[in-house]
DSSP file (Angstrom, degrees, kcal/mol; ACC not computed):
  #  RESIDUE AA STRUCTURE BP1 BP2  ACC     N-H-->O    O-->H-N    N-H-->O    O-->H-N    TCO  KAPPA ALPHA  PHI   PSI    X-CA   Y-CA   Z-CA
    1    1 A X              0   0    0      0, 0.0    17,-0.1     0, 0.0     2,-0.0   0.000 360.0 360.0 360.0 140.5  -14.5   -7.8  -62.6
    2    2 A X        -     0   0    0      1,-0.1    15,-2.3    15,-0.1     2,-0.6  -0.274 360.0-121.7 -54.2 138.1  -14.8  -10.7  -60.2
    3    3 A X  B     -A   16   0A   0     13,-0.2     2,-1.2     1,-0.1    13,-0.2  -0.809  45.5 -78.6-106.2 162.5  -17.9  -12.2  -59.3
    4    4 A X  S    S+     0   0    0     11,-1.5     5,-0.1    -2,-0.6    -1,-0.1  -0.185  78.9 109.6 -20.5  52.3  -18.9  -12.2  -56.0
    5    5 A X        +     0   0    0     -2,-1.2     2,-0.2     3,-0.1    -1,-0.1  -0.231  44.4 126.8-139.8  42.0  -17.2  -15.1  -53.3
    6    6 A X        -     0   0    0      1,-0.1     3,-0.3    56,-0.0   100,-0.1  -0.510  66.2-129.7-104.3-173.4  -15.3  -13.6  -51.2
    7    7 A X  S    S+     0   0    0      1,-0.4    56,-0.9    -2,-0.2     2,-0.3   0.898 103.6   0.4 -80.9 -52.6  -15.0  -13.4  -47.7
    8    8 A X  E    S+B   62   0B   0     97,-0.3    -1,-0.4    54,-0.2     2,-0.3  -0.981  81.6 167.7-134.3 129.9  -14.9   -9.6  -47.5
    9    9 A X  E     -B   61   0B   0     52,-3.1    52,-5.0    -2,-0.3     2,-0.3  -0.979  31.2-137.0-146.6 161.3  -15.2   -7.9  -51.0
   10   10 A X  E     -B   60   0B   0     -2,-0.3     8,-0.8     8,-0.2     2,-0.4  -0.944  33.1-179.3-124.4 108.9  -16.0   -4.1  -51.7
   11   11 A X  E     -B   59   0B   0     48,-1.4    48,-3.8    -2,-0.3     6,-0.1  -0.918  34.2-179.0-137.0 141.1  -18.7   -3.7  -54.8
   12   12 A X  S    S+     0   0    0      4,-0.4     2,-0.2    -2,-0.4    45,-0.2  -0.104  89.9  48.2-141.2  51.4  -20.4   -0.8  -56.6
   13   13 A X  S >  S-     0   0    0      3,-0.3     3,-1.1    42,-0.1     2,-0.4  -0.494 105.2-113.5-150.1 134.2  -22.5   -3.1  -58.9
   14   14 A X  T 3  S+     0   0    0     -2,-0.2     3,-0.1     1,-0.2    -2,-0.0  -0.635  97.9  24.4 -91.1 136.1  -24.1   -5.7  -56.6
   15   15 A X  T 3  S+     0   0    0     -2,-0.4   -11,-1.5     1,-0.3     2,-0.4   0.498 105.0  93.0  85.6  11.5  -22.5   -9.3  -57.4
   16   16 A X  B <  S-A    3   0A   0     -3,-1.1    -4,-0.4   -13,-0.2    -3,-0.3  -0.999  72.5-133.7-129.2 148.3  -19.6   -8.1  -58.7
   17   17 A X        -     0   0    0    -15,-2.3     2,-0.6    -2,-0.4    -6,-0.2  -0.217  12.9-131.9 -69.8 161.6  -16.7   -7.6  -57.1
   18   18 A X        -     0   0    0     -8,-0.8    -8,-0.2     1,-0.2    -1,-0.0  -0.927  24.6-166.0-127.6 108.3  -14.8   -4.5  -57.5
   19   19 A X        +     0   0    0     -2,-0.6     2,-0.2     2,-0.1    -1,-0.2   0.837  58.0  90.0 -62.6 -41.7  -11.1   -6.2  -58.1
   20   20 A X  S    S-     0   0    0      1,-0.1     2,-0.9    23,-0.1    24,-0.0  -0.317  75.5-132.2 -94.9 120.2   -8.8   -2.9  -57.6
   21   21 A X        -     0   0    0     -2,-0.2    -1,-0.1    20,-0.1    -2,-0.1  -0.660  24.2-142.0 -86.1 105.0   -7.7   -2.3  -54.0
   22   22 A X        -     0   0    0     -2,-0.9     2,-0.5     1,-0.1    19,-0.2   0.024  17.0-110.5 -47.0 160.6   -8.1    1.4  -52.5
   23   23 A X  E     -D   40   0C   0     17,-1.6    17,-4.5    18,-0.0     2,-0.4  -0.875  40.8-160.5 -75.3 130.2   -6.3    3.7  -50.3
   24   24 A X  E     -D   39   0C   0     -2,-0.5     2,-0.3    15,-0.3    15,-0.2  -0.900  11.3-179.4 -89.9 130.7   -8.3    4.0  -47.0
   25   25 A X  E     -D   38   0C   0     13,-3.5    13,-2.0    -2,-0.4     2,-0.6  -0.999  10.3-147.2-138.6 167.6   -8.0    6.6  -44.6
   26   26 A X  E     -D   37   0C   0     -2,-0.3     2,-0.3    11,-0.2    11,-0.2  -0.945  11.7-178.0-124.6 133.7   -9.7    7.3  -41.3
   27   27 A X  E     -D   36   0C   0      9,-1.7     9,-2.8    -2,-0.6     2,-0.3  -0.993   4.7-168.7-118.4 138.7  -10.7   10.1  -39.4
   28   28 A X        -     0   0    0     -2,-0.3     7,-0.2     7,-0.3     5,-0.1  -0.975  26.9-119.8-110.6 122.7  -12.4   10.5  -35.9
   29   29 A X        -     0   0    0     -2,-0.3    -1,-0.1     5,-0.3     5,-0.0   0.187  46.2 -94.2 -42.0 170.4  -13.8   13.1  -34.2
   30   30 A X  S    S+     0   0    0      1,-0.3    -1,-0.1     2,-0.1    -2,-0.0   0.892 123.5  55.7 -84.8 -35.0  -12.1   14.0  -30.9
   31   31 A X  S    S-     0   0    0      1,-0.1    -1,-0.3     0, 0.0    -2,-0.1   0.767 110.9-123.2 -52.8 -25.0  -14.7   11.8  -28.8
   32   32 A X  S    S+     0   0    0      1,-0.1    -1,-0.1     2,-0.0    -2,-0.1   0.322  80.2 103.4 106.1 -35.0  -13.8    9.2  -30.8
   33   33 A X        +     0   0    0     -5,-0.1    60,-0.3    59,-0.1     2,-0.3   0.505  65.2  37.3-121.5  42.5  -17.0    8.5  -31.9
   34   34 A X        +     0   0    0     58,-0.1     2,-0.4    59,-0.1    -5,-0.3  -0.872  64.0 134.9-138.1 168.6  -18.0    9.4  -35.4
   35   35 A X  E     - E   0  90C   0     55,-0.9    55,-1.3    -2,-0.3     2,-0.3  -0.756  35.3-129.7 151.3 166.0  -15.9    9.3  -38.2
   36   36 A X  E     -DE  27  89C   0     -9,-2.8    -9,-1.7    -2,-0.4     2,-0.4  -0.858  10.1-140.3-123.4 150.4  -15.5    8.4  -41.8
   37   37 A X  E     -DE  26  88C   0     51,-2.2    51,-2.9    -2,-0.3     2,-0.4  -0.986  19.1-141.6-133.7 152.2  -13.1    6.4  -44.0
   38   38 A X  E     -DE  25  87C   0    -13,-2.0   -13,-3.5    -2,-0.4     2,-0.5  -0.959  11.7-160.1-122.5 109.0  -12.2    7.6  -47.3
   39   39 A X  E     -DE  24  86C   0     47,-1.1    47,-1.0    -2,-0.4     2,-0.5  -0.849   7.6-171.0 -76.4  89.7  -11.9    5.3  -49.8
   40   40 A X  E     -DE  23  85C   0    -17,-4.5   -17,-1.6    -2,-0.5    45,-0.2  -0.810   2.8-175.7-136.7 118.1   -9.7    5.9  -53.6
   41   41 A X        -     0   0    0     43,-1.4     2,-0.5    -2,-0.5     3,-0.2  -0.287  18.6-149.6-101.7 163.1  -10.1    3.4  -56.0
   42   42 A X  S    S-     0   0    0      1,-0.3    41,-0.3    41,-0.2     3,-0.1  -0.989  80.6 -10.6-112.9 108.6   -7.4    4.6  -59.1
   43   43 A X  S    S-     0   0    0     39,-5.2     2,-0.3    -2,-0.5    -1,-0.3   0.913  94.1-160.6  53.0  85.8   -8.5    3.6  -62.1
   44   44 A X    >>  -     0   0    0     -3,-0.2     3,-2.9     1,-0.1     4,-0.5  -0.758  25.5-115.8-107.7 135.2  -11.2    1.3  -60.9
   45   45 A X  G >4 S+     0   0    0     -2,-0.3     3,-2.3     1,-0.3     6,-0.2   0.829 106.7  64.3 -49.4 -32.2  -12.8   -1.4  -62.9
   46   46 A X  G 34 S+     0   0    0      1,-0.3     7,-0.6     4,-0.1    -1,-0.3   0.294  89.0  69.8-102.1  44.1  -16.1    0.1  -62.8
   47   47 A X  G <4 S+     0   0    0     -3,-2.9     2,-0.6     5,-0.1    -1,-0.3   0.418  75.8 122.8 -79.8 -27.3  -15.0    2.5  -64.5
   48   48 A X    X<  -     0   0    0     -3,-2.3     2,-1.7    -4,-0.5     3,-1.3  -0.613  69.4-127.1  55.3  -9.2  -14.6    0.7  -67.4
   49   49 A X  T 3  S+     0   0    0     -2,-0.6    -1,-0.1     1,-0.3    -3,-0.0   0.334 111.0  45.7 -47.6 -14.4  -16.0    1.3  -70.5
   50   50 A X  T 3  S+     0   0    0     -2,-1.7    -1,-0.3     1,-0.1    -2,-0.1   0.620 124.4  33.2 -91.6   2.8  -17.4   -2.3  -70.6
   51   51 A X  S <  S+     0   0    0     -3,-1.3     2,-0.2    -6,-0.2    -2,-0.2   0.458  86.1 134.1-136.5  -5.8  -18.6   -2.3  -67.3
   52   52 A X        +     0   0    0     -5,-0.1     2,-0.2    -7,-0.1    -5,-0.1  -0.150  26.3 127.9 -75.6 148.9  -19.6    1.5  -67.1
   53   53 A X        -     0   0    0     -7,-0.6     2,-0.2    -2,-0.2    -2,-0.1  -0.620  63.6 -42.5-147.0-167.6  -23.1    2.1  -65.5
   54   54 A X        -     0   0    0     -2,-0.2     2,-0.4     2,-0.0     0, 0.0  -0.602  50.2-151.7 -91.4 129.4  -25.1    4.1  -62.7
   55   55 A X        +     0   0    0     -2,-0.2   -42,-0.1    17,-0.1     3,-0.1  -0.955  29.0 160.8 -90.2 113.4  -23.0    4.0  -59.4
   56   56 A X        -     0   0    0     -2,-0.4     2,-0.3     1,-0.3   -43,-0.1   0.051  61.3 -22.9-116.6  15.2  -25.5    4.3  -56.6
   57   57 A X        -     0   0    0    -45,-0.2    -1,-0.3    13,-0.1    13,-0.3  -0.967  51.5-117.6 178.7 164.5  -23.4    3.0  -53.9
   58   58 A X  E     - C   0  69B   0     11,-1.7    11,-3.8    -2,-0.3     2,-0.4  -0.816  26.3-154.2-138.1 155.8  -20.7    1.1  -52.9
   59   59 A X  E     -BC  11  68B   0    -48,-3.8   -48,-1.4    -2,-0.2     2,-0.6  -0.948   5.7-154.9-123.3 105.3  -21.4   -1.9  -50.7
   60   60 A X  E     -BC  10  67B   0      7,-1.7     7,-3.7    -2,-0.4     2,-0.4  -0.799  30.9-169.0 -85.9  98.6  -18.5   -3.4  -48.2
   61   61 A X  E     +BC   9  66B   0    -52,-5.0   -52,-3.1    -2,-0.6     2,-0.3  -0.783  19.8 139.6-113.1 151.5  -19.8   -7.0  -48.0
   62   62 A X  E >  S-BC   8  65B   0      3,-2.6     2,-1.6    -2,-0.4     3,-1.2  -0.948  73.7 -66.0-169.8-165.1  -18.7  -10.1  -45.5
   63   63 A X  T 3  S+     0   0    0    -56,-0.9     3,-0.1    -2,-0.3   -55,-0.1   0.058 126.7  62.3 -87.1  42.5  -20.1  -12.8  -43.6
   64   64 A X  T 3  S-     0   0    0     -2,-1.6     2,-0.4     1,-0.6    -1,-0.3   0.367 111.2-117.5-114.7 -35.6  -22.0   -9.9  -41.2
   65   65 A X  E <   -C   62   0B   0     -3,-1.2    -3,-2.6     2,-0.0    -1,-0.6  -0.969  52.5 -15.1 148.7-131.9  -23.7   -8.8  -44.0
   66   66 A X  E     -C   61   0B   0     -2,-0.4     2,-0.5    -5,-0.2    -5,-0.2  -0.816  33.9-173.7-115.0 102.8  -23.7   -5.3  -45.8
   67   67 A X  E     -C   60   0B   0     -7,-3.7    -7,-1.7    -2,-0.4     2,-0.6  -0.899  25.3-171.6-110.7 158.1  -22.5   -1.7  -44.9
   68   68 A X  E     -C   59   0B   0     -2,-0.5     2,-0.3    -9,-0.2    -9,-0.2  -0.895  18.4-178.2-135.7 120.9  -23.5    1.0  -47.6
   69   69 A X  E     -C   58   0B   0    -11,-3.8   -11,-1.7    -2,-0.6    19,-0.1  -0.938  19.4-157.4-126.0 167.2  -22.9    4.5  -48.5
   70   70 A X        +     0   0    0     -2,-0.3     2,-1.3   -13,-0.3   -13,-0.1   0.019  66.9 105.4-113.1  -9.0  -24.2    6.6  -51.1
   71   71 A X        +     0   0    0     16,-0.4    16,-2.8   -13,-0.2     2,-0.4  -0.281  43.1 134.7 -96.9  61.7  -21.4    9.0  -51.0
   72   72 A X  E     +F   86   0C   0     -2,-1.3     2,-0.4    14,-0.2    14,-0.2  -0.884  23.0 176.1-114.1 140.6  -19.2    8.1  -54.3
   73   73 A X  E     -F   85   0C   0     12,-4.4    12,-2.3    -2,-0.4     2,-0.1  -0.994  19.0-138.7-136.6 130.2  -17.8   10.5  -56.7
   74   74 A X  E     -F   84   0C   0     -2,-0.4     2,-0.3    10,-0.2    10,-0.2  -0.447  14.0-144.3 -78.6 166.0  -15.6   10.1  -59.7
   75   75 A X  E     -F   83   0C   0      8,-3.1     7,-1.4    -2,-0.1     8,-0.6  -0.886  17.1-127.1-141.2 130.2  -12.9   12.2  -60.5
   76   76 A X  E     -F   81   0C   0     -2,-0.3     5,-0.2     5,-0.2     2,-0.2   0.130  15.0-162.8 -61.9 157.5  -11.9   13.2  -63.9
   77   77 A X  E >  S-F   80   0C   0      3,-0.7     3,-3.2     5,-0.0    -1,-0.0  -0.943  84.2 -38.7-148.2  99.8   -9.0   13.4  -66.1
   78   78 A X  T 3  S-     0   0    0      1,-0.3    -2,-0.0    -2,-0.2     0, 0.0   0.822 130.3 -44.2  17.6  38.5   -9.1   15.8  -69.4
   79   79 A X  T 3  S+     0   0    0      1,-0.2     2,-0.4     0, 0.0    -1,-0.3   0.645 120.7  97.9  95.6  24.1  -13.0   14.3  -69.3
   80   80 A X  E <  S- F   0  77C   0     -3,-3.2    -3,-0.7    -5,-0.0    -1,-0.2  -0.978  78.5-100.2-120.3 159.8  -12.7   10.8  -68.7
   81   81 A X  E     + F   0  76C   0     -2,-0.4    -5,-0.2    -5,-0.2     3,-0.1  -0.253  43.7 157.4 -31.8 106.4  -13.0    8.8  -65.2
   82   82 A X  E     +     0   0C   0     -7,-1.4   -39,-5.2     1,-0.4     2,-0.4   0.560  60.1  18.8-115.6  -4.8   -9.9    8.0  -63.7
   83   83 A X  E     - F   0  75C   0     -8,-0.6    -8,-3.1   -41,-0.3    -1,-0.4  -0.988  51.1-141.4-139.2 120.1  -11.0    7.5  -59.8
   84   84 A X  E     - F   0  74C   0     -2,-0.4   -43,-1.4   -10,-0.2     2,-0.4  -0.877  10.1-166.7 -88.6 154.2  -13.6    6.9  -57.5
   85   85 A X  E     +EF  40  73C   0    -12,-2.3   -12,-4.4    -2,-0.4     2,-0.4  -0.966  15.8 176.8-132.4 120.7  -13.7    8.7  -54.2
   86   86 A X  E     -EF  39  72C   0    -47,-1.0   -47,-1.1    -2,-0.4     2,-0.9  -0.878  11.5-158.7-148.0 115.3  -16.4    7.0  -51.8
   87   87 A X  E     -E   38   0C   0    -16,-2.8     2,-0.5    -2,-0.4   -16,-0.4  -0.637   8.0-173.3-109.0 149.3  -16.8    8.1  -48.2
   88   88 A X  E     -E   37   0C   0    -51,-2.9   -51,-2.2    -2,-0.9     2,-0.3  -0.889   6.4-170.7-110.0 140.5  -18.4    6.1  -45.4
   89   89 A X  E     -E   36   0C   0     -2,-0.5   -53,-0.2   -53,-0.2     2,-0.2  -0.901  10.0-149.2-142.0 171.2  -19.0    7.6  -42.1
   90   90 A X  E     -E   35   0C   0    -55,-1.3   -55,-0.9    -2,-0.3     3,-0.1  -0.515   3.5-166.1-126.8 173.3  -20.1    5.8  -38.6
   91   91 A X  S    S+     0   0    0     -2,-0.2     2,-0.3   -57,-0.2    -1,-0.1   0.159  71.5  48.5-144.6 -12.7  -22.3    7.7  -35.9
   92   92 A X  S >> S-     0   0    0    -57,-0.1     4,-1.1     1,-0.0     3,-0.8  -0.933  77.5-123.3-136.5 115.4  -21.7    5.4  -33.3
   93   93 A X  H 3> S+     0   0    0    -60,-0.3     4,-2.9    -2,-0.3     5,-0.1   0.825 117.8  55.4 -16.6 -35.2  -18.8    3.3  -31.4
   94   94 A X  H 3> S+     0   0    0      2,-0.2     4,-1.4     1,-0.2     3,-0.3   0.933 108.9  41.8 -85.0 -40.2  -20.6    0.5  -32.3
   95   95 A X  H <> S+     0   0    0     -3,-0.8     4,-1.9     2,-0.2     5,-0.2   0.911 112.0  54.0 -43.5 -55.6  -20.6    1.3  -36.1
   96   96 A X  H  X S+     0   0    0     -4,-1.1     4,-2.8     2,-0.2    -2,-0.2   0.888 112.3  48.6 -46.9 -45.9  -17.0    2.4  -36.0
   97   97 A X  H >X S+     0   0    0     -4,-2.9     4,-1.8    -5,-0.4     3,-0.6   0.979 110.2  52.8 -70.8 -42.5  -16.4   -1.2  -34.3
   98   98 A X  H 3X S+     0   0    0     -4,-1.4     4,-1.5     1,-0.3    -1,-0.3   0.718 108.6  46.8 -55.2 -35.8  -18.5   -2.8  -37.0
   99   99 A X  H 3X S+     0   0    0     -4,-1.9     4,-1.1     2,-0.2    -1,-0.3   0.860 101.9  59.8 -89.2 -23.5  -16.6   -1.4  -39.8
  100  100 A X  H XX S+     0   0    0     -4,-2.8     3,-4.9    -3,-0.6     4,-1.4   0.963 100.6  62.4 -59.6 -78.0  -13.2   -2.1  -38.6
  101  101 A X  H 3X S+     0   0    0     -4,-1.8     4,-2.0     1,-0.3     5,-0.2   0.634 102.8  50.0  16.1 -83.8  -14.5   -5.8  -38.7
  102  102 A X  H 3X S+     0   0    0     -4,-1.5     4,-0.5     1,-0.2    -1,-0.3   0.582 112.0  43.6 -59.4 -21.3  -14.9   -5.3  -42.4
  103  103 A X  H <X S+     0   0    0     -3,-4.9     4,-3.9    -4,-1.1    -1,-0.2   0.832 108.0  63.2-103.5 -32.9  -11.3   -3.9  -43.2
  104  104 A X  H  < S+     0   0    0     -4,-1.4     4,-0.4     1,-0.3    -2,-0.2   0.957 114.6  26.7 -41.1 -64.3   -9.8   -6.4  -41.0
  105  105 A X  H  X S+     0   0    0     -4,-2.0     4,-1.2     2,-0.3    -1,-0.3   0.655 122.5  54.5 -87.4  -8.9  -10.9   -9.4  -43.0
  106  106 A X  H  X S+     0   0    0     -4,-0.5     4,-0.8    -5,-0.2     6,-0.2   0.894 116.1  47.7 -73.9 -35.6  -11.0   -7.0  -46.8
  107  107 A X  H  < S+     0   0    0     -4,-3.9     5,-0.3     1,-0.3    -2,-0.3   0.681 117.0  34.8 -92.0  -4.6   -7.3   -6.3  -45.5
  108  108 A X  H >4 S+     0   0    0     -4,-0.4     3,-0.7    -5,-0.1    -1,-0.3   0.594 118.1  56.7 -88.8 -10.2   -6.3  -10.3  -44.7
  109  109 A X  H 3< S+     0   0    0     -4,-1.2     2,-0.9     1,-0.3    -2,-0.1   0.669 119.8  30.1 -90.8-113.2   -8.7  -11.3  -48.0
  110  110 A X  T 3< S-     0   0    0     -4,-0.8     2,-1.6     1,-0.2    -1,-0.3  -0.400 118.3-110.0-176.3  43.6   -6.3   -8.8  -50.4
  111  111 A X    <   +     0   0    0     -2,-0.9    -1,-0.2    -3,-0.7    -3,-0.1   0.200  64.0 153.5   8.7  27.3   -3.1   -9.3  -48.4
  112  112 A X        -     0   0    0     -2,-1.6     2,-0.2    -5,-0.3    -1,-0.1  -0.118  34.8-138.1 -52.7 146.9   -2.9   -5.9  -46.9
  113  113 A X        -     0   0    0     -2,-0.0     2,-0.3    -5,-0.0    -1,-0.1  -0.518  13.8-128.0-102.4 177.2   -1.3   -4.6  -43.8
  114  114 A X        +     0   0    0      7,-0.3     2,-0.4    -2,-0.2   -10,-0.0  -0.960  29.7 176.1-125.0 161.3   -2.6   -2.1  -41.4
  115  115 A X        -     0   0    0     -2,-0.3     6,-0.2     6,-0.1     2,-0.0  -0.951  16.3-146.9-146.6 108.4    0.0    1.3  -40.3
  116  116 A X    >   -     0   0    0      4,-2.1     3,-0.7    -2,-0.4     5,-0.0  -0.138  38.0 -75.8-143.2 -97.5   -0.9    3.9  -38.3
  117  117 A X  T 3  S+     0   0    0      1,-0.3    -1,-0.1     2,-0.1    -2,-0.0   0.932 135.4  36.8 -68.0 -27.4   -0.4    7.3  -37.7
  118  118 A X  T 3  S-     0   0    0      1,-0.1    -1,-0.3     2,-0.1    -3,-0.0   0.862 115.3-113.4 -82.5 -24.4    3.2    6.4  -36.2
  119  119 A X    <   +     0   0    0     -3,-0.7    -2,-0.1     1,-0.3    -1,-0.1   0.494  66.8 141.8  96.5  -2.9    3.8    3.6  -38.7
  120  120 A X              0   0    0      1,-0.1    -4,-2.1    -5,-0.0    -1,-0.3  -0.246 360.0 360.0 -76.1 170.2    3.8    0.9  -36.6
  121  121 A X              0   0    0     -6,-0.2    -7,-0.3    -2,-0.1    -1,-0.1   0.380 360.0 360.0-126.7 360.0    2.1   -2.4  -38.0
Protein backbone atom coordinates (compact mmCIF):
# COMPACT_ATOMS: atom_id res chain seq x y z
CA UNK A 1 0.00 0.00 0.00
CA UNK A 2 0.86 3.57 -0.73
CA UNK A 3 1.53 5.98 1.81
CA UNK A 4 -0.41 8.88 1.99
CA UNK A 5 0.38 12.14 -0.73
CA UNK A 6 -2.07 12.31 -2.82
CA UNK A 7 -4.24 14.86 -3.88
CA UNK A 8 -7.49 12.87 -3.37
CA UNK A 9 -6.78 9.25 -2.00
CA UNK A 10 -9.46 6.73 -0.54
CA UNK A 11 -7.99 4.86 2.91
CA UNK A 12 -9.25 2.30 5.33
CA UNK A 13 -6.01 2.45 7.53
CA UNK A 14 -5.36 6.14 8.10
CA UNK A 15 -1.98 7.14 6.25
CA UNK A 16 -2.10 4.62 3.95
CA UNK A 17 -3.44 4.81 0.87
CA UNK A 18 -5.70 2.14 -0.43
CA UNK A 19 -3.97 1.59 -4.08
CA UNK A 20 -6.90 -0.54 -5.86
CA UNK A 21 -9.50 1.60 -7.69
CA UNK A 22 -13.39 0.79 -7.00
CA UNK A 23 -16.52 0.70 -8.92
CA UNK A 24 -18.69 3.67 -7.68
CA UNK A 25 -22.28 4.00 -8.09
CA UNK A 26 -24.73 6.56 -7.14
CA UNK A 27 -28.11 6.81 -6.15
CA UNK A 28 -30.52 9.79 -5.27
CA UNK A 29 -33.66 9.93 -3.84
CA UNK A 30 -36.37 11.55 -6.15
CA UNK A 31 -35.76 15.11 -4.47
CA UNK A 32 -32.47 14.87 -5.26
CA UNK A 33 -31.24 15.25 -2.03
CA UNK A 34 -30.03 12.30 -0.18
CA UNK A 35 -28.28 9.63 -1.57
CA UNK A 36 -25.32 7.21 -1.25
CA UNK A 37 -22.44 5.96 -3.39
CA UNK A 38 -21.48 2.48 -3.26
CA UNK A 39 -18.18 1.79 -3.40
CA UNK A 40 -16.36 -2.11 -4.52
CA UNK A 41 -12.96 -2.44 -4.05
CA UNK A 42 -12.10 -6.32 -5.67
CA UNK A 43 -9.48 -7.76 -4.06
CA UNK A 44 -8.39 -4.79 -2.17
CA UNK A 45 -5.01 -4.27 -0.61
CA UNK A 46 -6.29 -4.19 2.82
CA UNK A 47 -7.21 -7.20 2.53
CA UNK A 48 -4.07 -8.48 2.49
CA UNK A 49 -2.72 -10.84 4.61
CA UNK A 50 0.26 -8.53 5.41
CA UNK A 51 -1.76 -5.63 5.89
CA UNK A 52 -4.91 -7.28 7.37
CA UNK A 53 -6.31 -5.46 10.49
CA UNK A 54 -9.71 -3.86 12.06
CA UNK A 55 -11.54 -1.86 9.23
CA UNK A 56 -13.41 0.80 11.07
CA UNK A 57 -13.93 3.05 8.26
CA UNK A 58 -12.95 4.17 5.09
CA UNK A 59 -11.80 7.81 4.76
CA UNK A 60 -12.10 9.79 1.25
CA UNK A 61 -9.30 12.40 1.78
CA UNK A 62 -8.30 15.71 -0.29
CA UNK A 63 -7.20 19.13 0.14
CA UNK A 64 -10.97 19.84 1.90
CA UNK A 65 -10.23 17.61 4.39
CA UNK A 66 -11.97 14.21 5.37
CA UNK A 67 -15.39 12.47 4.54
CA UNK A 68 -16.01 9.17 6.54
CA UNK A 69 -18.35 6.30 6.72
CA UNK A 70 -18.49 3.42 8.95
CA UNK A 71 -20.43 1.37 6.59
CA UNK A 72 -17.78 -1.29 5.12
CA UNK A 73 -18.35 -4.90 4.71
CA UNK A 74 -16.20 -7.62 3.22
CA UNK A 75 -17.40 -10.17 1.18
CA UNK A 76 -16.23 -13.67 1.07
CA UNK A 77 -15.04 -16.25 -1.11
CA UNK A 78 -15.06 -20.11 0.09
CA UNK A 79 -13.95 -18.18 3.54
CA UNK A 80 -11.51 -15.77 2.55
CA UNK A 81 -11.92 -11.83 1.79
CA UNK A 82 -12.11 -11.07 -1.72
CA UNK A 83 -14.00 -7.48 -1.56
CA UNK A 84 -14.92 -4.68 0.31
CA UNK A 85 -18.27 -3.10 -0.14
CA UNK A 86 -18.36 0.56 1.65
CA UNK A 87 -21.40 2.78 1.43
CA UNK A 88 -21.40 6.56 1.96
CA UNK A 89 -24.57 8.37 2.04
CA UNK A 90 -25.24 12.47 2.05
CA UNK A 91 -28.32 14.03 3.81
CA UNK A 92 -27.96 17.21 2.25
CA UNK A 93 -27.41 19.05 -1.25
CA UNK A 94 -24.65 20.47 0.17
CA UNK A 95 -23.03 17.12 1.18
CA UNK A 96 -23.95 15.50 -2.12
CA UNK A 97 -22.03 18.71 -3.60
CA UNK A 98 -19.18 18.10 -1.30
CA UNK A 99 -18.65 14.62 -2.22
CA UNK A 100 -18.76 15.03 -5.92
CA UNK A 101 -15.75 17.39 -5.21
CA UNK A 102 -13.95 14.38 -3.89
CA UNK A 103 -14.62 11.96 -6.96
CA UNK A 104 -13.85 14.62 -9.25
CA UNK A 105 -10.31 15.11 -8.27
CA UNK A 106 -9.96 10.81 -6.87
CA UNK A 107 -11.27 10.37 -10.65
CA UNK A 108 -8.54 13.01 -12.39
CA UNK A 109 -5.75 11.66 -9.48
CA UNK A 110 -6.31 7.74 -10.82
CA UNK A 111 -7.10 8.71 -14.44
CA UNK A 112 -10.75 7.84 -14.49
CA UNK A 113 -13.62 9.08 -16.48
CA UNK A 114 -17.05 9.87 -15.43
CA UNK A 115 -20.43 8.09 -17.61
CA UNK A 116 -23.70 8.44 -16.82
CA UNK A 117 -26.80 6.81 -16.86
CA UNK A 118 -26.97 7.51 -20.78
CA UNK A 119 -23.18 6.97 -21.28
CA UNK A 120 -22.25 10.18 -22.15
CA UNK A 121 -18.81 11.39 -20.72
Amino acid sequence: MAKSNSVAAIQFFRGVDETVVPEIRLTRSVDGRTGQAIFVFEQPEALSPETMGDIIGMFLIDEEGELVTREVKARFVNGTPNALEATYTWKTEKDFERFMRFAKRYAENNGLGYSDRSGEK
